[in-house]
N, C-alpha and C positions, 0 to 999 in steps of 0.2 A: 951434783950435791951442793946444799949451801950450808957453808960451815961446818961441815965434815958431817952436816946429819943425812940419817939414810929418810927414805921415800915415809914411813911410818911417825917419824918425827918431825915432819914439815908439814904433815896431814895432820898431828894433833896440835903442835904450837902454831901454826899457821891458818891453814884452810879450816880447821873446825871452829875457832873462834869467830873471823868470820862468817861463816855459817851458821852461826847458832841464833843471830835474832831471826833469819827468816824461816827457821825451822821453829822457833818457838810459836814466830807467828804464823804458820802452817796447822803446828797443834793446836793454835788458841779456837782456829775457825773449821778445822775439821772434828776438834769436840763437839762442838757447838752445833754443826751440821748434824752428827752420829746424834747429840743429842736431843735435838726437838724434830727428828723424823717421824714424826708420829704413822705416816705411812706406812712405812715400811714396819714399824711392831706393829699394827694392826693385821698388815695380810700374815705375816709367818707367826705370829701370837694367837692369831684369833682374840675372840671376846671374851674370854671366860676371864670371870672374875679374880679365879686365883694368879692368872698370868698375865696381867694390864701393865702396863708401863702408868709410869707418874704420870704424861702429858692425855693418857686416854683418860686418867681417874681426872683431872684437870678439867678435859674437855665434858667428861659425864657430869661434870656440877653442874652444867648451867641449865641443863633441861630443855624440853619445850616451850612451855610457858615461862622463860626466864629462870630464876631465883635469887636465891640469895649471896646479894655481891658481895654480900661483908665476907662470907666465907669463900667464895671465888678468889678475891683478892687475895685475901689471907694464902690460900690455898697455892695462887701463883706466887706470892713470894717467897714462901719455903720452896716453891720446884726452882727459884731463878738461883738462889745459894750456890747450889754446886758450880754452875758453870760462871758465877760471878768471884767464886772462889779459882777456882780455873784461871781466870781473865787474870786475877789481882797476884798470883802466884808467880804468871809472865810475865806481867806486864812491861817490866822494868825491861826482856829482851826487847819486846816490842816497839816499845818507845825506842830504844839502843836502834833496833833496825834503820827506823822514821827517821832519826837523828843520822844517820851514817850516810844516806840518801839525798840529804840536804845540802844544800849550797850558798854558803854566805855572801849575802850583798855584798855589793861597797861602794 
């Protein structure tokens, strides 16, 4: 034991702390993953309209013959929100991770 704590308290004041930037940055990129699979909601969603994920209504703007980018664009940047809100939420572990992994010159 150190300092009289038991196994439970050297797990929270200790090991979790540092654990938490590469767990945050674990979540930043398997959101990110879950989030633009577009794959995989196609085959267990199918196509019906009522059951599309954002990234298939995304991918159905552009059409055939092209169209209209103003509204594609428009259209990707309200789907990028969430997971840029995601990002900016952690970031600050993230960074903390980068930083704790570095090695100062001299």
């Amino acid at each position: 034991q150190v300092d009289g704590a038991n196994d439970f308290k050297i797990f929270r004041r200790i090991i979790l702390p540092l654990s938490f930037p590469a767990l945050a940055s674990f979540a930043i990129f398997q959101f990110l993953w879950v989030w633009n699979d577009l794959l995989v909601a196609m085959v267990f969603l199918g196509t019906a309209p009522d059951k599309a994920v954002l990234t298939y209504k995304l991918n159905s703007l552009l059409g055939s013959r092209g169209g209209n980018w103003e509204i594609l664009t428009a259209s990707a940047f309200i789907t990028i929100i969430v997971p840029l809100a995601v990002f900016f939420s952690l970031q600050r572990y993230f960074v903390r991770g980068l930083l704790a992994g570095s090695v100062k010159g001299g």
